[in-house]
C-alpha positions in Angstrom: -13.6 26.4 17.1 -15.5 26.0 13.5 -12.1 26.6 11.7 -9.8 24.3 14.2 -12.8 21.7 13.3 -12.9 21.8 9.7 -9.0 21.6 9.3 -8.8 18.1 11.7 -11.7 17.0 9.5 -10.5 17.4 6.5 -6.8 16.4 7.3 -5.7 13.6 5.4 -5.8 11.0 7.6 -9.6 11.6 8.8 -10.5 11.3 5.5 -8.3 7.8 5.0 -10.5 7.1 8.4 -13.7 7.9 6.4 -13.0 5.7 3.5 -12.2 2.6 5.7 -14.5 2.5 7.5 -17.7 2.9 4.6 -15.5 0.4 2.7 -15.1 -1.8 5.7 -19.0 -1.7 6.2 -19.3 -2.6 3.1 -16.6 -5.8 3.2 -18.7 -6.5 6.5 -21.6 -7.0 4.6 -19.8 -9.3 1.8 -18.5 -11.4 4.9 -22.0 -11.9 6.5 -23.4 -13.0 3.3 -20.8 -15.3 2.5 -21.0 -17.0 5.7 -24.8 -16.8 5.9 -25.3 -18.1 2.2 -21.9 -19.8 0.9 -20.5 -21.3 3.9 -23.2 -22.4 6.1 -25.6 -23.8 4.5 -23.0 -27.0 3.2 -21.7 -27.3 6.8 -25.5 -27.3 7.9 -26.2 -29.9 5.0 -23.4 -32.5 6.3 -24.2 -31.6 9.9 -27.2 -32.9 9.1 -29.9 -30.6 7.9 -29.2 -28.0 10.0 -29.8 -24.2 9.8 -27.2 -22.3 12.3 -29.3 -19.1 12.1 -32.4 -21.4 14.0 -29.9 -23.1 16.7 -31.0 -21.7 19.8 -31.9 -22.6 23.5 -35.4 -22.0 24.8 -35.0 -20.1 28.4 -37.9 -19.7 29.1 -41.9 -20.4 27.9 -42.7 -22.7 25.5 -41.4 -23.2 21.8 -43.0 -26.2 19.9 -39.8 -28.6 18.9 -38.4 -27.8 15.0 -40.0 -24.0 15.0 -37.7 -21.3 13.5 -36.0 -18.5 15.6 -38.2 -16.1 13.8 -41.2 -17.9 14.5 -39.8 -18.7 18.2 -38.9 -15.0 19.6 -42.1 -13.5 18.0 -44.4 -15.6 20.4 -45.0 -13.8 23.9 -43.4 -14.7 26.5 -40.5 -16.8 25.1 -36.8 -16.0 26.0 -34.6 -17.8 23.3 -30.4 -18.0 24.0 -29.8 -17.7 20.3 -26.3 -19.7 20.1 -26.5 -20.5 16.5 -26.8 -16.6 15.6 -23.5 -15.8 17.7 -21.6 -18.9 16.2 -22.2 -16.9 12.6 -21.3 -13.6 14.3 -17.9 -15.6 15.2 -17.0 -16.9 11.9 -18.0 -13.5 10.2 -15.3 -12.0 12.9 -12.3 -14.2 12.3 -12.7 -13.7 8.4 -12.7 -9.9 8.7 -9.7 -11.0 11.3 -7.8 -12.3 9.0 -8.7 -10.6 6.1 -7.3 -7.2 7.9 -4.4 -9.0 9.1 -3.3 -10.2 5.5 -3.8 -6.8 3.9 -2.0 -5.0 7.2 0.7 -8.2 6.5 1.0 -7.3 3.1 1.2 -3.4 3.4 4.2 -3.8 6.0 5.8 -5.5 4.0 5.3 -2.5 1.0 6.9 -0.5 3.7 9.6 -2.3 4.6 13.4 -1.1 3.5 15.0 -3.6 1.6 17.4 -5.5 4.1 21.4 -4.7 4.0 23.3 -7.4 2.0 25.7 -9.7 4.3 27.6 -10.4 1.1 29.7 -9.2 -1.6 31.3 -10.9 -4.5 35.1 -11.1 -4.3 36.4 -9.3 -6.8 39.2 -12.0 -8.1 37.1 -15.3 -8.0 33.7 -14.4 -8.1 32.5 -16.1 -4.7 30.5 -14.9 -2.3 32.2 -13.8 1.1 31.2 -12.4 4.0 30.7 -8.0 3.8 33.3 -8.0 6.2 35.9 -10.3 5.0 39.2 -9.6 4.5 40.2 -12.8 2.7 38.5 -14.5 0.4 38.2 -18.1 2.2 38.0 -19.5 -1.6 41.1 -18.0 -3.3 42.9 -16.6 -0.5 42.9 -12.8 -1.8 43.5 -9.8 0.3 40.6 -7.8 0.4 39.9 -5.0 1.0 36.9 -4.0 3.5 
């Protein structure tokens, strides 16, 4: 069982597996800051002041008005719906989203054959005809096929 395990582990595409996903975690990372630091904060600013990490919804207890999140779940007692967290958890997603889907966009098209040609040149004037033409429709040759 030891040896069928380490030959599955150390197939190629396990360790492909291995690589994505410790270089994923780390693009996860990248994303979360960029929305967190770089993208937020300007959308909070013309919002008007606001911090999306502190938007949340007091459930229960009681949360003096303007305190932080992290001032807010620490006091006993209070439930907090913490909306504003999830809405960066959302953006973060559809960035990784698309970022896999351009590089899996781009890699398809790496592995795609190059497509059959549906023309030829005729030999006598030079125009393109149809592969399967028989007559040139420009100078009237016979053709070949």
């Amino acid at each position: 069982m030891l040896k069928e395990f380490k030959i599955f582990a150390l197939r190629g595409n396990m360790l492909d597996l291995a690589v994505g996903v410790i270089v994923g975690g780390g693009f996860g990372k990248i994303v979360t800051s960029f929305v967190n630091d770089i993208l937020m904060p300007p959308f909070g600013l013309v919002l008007g002041r606001v911090n999306f990490v502190d938007l949340y919804l007091v459930l229960s207890g009681s949360v003096p008005a303007g305190t932080p999140l992290s001032e807010a779940i620490s006091i006993p007692g209070v439930v907090t719906w913490n909306y504003g967290s999830f809405i960066n958890t959302v953006i973060d997603f559809t960035i990784i989203a698309f970022s896999v889907f351009l590089l899996i966009k781009a890699v398809n098209k790496m592995h795609q054959p190059p497509a059959e040609p549906t023309t030829r040149k005729c030999p006598y004037c030079t125009s393109d005809i149809p592969q399967l033409a028989t007559r040139c429709p420009h100078c009237t040759s016979q053709l070949s096929v």
